[in-house]
Each structure stands twice: as C-alpha cells, then as structure tokens.
N, C-alpha and C positions, 0 to 999 in steps of 0.2 A: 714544751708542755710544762706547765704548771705542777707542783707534786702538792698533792692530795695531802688536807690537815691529819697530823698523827692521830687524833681522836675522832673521826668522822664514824668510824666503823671498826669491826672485830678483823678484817681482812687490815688495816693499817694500824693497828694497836699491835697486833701478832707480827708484825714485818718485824720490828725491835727484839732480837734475840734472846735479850735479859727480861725482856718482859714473857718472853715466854719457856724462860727460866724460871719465872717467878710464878707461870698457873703452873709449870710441871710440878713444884713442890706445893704448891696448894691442893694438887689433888687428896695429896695424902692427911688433909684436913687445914683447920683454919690453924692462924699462924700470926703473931705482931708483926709487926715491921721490924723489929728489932732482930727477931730471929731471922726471917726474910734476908735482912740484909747482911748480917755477921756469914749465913750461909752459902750466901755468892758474893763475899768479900765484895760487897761495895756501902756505900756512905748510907748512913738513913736518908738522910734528904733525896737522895737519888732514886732509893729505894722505895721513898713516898712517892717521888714525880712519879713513876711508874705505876704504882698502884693507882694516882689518880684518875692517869691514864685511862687504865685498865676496869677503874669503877664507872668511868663516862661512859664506856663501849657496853657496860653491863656484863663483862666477863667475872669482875671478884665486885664483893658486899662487903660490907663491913657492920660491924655487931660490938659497941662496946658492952665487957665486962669489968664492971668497978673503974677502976682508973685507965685499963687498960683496953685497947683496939684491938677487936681479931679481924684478921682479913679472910675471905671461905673463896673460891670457885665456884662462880653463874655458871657453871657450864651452856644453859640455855643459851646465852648470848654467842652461844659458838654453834648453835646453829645453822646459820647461813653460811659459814667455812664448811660443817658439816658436807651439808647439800651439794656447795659446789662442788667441791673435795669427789662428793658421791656421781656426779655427771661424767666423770672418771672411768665408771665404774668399768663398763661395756668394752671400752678401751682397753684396759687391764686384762679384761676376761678372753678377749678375742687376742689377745699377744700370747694368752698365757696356754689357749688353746694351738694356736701357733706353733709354741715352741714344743707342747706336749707331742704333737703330729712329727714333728720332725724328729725329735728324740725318740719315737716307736718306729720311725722309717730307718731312721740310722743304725735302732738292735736291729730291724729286719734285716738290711741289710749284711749287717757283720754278720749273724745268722748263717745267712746264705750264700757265703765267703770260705 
C-alpha cells in the first residue's frame, strides 16, 4: 500500500512528532520560526519545512509583523482529528464504567470477608 502524501490532511501532518511539537508550543501563542526552532533544537530550515507543512493542512497561519513572521495555531483545522478522536468516546465510557463495576464488587467483596 501506497503511504499517503504528508500534506494531504491534519491526520498526516500530525503523524510527524516535531510537528506536533511545534502546535504544542504554539498554543501558548504566535511565535517566529526562529524561536520555534532554537526551542526544539533543530535547524530553521527544518523548522520552516514543518510549518509549511503544517500551513497547507491549515493547522498554524502566519501574520507578518514588520520584517518579521509570526506563526499562531488554526486550531480549526483540527477538527476532523477532533471528531474522530470523539467516535472514541462510548468506548472510553463503557471501559471505564466496566472497571467502576468491578472496583465496587471487589470493596464488596473484602467487605464481606
């Protein structure tokens, strides 16, 4: 099977580790490249690949001010990870109700021991 281009969508731009090294510090607001990259010890140029990446999928913007590039967080474009992410949910909830049940059988138990 064929692997799917890194810039198709927010589910293959986020597979890349450092890229989503790069929205975790973007939440905390917009950012150059320069800090971006001295932050997680790698090259500007790398640093940029990644942002462009990352601007195609419509995860992070870019806003110059004066000479300089700030990069911010689309979060929007995380969206559809959101969702899927959420189809999860039911899943989650029925384990967790699961292991609740079992954990109140078990004091019943020792309880009655």
């Amino acid at each position: 099977m064929a692997r799917a281009a890194t810039t198709s969508d927010a589910f293959n731009a986020i597979a890349e580790p450092q890229r989503r090294d790069i929205l975790a510090l973007l939440r905390a607001g917009e950012r150059p490249v320069t800090d971006l990259a001295q932050e997680l010890g790698m090259s500007q140029p790398r640093a940029s690949k990644h942002l462009r990446v990352l601007r195609e999928v419509g995860l992070v913007r870019v806003r110059g001010v004066g000479k300089q590039r700030l990069y911010g967080l689309d979060a929007r474009g995380l969206r559809p990870v959101h969702e899927w992410v959420g189809g999860f949910e039911r899943f989650w909830n029925e384990s967790f109700d699961r292991l609740d049940t079992y954990v109140q059988d078990l004091k019943q138990t020792r309880q009655e021991e």
